[in-house]
C-alpha positions as a Python dict, from the first residue, in 0.01 Angstrom:
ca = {
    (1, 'X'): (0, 0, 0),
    (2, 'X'): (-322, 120, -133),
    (3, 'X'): (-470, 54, -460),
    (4, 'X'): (-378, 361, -612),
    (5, 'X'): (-52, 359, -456),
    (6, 'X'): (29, 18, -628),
    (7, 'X'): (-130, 142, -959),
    (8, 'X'): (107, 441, -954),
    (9, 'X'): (393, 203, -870),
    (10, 'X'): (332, -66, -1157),
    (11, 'X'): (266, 284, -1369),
    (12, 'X'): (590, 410, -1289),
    (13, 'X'): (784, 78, -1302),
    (14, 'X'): (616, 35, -1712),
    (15, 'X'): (709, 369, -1795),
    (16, 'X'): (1131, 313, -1684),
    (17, 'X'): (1086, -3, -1805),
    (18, 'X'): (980, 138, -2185),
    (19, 'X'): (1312, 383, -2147),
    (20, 'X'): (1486, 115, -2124),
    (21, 'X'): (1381, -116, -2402),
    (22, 'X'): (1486, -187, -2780),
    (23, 'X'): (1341, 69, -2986),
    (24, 'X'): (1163, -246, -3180),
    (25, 'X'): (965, -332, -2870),
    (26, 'X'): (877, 29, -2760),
    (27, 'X'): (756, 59, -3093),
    (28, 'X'): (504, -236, -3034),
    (29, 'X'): (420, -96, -2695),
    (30, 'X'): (360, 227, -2798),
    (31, 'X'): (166, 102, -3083),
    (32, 'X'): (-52, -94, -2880),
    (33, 'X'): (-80, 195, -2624),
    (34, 'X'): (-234, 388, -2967),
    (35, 'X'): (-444, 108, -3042),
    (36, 'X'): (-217, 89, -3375),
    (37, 'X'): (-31, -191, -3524),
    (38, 'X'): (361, -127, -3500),
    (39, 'X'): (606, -77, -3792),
    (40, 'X'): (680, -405, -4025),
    (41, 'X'): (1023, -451, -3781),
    (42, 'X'): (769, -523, -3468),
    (43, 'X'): (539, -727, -3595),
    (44, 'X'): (824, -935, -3778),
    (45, 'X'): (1049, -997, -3471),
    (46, 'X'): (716, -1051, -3238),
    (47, 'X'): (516, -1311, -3452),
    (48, 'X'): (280, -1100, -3515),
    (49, 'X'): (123, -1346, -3815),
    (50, 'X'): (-236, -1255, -3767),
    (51, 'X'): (-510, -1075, -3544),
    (52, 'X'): (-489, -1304, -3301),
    (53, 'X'): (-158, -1283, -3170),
    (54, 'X'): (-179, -874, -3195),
    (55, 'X'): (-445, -947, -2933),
    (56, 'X'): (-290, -1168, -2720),
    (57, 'X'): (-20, -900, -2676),
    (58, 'X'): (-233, -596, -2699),
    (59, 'X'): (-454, -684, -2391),
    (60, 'X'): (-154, -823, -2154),
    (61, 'X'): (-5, -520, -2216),
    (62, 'X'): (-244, -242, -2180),
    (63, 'X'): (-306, -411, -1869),
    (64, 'X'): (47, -429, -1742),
    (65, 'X'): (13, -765, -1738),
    (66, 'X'): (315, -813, -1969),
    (67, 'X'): (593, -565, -1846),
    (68, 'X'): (813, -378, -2155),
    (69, 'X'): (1153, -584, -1966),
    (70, 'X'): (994, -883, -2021),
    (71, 'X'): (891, -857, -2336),
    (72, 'X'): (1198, -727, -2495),
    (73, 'X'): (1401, -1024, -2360),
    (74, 'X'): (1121, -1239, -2571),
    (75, 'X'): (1184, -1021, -2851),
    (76, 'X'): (1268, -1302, -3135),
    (77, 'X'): (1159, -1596, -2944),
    (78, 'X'): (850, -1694, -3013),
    (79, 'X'): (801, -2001, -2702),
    (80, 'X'): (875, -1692, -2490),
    (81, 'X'): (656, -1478, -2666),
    (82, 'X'): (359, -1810, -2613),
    (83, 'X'): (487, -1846, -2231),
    (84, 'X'): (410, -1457, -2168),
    (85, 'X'): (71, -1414, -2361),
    (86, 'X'): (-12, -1768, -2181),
    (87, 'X'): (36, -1661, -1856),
    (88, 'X'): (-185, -1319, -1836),
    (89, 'X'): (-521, -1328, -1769),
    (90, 'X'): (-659, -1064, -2008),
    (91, 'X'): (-532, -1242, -2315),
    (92, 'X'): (-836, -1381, -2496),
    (93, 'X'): (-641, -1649, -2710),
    (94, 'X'): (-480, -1858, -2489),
    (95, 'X'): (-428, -2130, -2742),
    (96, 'X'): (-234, -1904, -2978),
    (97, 'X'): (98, -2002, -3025),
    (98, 'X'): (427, -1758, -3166),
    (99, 'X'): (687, -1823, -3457),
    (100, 'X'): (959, -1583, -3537),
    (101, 'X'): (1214, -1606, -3783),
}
């Protein structure tokens, strides 16, 4: 598979994905996707506590780095949320760490 094959793949996979997600989560995605922060629900249930942690989501997942499935099962979990913005190499805080309620 070519590059742009595999680009159009992981393209196509995000986009069923985001059909397919809590409407709290595709708000954050789609936020992000705006370069926006989402509605008070989103940044609530995802931690987001501070500029920080908005980044270490926002780059994973404009990079497809962090996958809409994935993050709607951390949705209210914040050592998920950590493990996922942890393991993607565009996040620029790797020592940020989530809390959710």
């Amino acid at each position: 598979m070519s590059d742009e094959e595999e680009l159009r793949a992981k393209h196509a996979e995000f986009q069923k994905q985001l059909g397919q997600v809590r409407p709290v989560t595709r708000n954050l995605i789609e936020s992000v996707m705006l370069d926006a922060w989402p509605r008070h629900a989103a940044i609530v249930d995802f931690g987001l506590d501070s500029q920080k942690h908005y980044e270490a989501l926002y780059y994973p997942i404009r990079e497809w780095e962090i996958m809409p499935a994935a993050l709607d099962k951390a949705l209210g979990h914040g050592g998920k949320l950590t493990e996922l913005v942890r393991e993607a190499r565009s996040n620029p805080h790797r020592d940020v760490e989530f809390s959710t309620s």
